[in-house]
N, C-alpha and C positions, 0 to 999 in steps of 0.2 A: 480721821484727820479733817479738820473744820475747813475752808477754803471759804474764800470772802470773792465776791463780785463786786464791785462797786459801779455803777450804769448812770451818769451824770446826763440828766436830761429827761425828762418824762412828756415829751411829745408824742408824736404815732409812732417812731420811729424805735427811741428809748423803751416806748410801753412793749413793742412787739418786741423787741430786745430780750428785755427783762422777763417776759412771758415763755418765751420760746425758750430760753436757757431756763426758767423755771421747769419746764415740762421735762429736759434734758436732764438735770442732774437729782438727785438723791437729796435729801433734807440736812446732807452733811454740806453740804454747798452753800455758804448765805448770800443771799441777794439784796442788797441797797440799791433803790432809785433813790437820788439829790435830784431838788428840783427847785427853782424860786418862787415858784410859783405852785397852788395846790390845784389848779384848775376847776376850783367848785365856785359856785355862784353867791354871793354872800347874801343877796335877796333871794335867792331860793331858798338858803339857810335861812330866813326871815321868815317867809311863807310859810315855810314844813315847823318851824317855832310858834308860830301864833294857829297850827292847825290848818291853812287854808289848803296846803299841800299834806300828802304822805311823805314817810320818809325814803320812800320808791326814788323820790324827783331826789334827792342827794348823790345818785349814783351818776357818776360817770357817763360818755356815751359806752356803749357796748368795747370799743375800738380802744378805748382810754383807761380801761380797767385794768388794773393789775391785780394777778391773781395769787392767790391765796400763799402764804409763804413769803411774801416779798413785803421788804419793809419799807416803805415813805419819810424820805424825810425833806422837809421844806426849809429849806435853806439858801442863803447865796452860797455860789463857792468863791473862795479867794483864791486858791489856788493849789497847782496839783508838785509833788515832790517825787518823780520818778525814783529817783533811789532810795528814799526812805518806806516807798509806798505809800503813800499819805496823802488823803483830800482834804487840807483846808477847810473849813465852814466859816461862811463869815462873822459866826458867833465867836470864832474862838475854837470851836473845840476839831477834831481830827478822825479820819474816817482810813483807818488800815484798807489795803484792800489786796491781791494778790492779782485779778487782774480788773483792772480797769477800762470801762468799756465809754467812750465820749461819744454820745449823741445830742449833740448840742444844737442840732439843725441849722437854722440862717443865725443865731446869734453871736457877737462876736464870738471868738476862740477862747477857749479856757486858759487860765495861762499854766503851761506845759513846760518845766524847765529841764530839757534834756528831752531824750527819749527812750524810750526800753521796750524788752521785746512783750511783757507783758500789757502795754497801754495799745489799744486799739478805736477806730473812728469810725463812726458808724452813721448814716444821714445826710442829710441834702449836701452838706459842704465837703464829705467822702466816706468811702463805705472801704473801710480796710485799703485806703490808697487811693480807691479809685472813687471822682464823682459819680453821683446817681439820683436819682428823682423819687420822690416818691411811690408809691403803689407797687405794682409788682416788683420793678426791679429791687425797692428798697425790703420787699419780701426775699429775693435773690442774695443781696447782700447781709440781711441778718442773717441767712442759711450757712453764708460763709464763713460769718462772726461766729456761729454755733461751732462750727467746724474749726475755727483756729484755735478760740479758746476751750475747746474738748484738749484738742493738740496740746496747749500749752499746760491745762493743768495735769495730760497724764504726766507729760514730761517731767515736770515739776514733780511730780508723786513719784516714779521710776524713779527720777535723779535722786530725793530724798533716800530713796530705799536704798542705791548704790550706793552712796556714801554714807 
């Protein structure tokens, strides 16, 4: 049974997010970061194009990498649709997800209509309810994000199976 992540926000916060719940689940699990931004440097792309660089300098910092399995995609969001399950793009097109995880950090709030037990906040503006800061504790609070949404997707899996 496929199970979709959706992790809006590819900051430190987002990356260790999506990183840590990749480590967590099985390749039946798909992972989406959204993000507005791709965080590379378009005159580094310049350099590493005319030669002056490797294409070593196109990576990430260490801290910023998403690893292997996780899919990218650069997009605005317009908006998120708790009951349908649904993230908006602001191309237009629509992103299913079963849980969705918001790490948005300092920027404004996503717009969130409703709430459900599957949408979870993760980051400088709150970590599953509660605020928290970067570095360690924001390591603290993704352990918890790993832990709620294990919880939620057995649930979801058992439930499926009893009815």
């Amino acid at each position: 049974m496929n199970r979709r992540i959706v992790i809006l926000g590819n900051g430190s916060t987002g990356t260790l997010a999506a990183n840590r719940l990749r480590r967590h689940f099985d390749d039946d699990v798909r992972i989406v970061v959204v993000d507005r931004d791709d965080h590379r440097d378009p005159e580094v792309e310049l350099l590493v194009a005319i030669g002056v660089m490797g294409p070593h300098a196109l990576l990430p910092p260490e801290d910023r990498r998403l690893r292997a399995g996780i899919d990218f995609r650069c997009a605005e969001i317009g908006a998120v649709d708790p009951a349908r399950q649904e993230v908006c793009l602001g191309d237009g097109t629509t992103l299913g997800y079963d849980v969705l995880v918001v790490a948005t950090g300092a920027r404004p709030g996503v717009p969130v209509s409703g709430t459900a037990p599957n949408v979870f906040t993760v980051g400088a503006v709150g970590a599953v309810g509660a605020p928290v800061a970067e570095g360690p504790q924001a390591h603290a609070a993704v352990e918890r994000l790993v832990a709620a949404v294990s919880g939620y997707l057995l649930r979801t899996e058992s439930g499926s199976l009893a009815g």
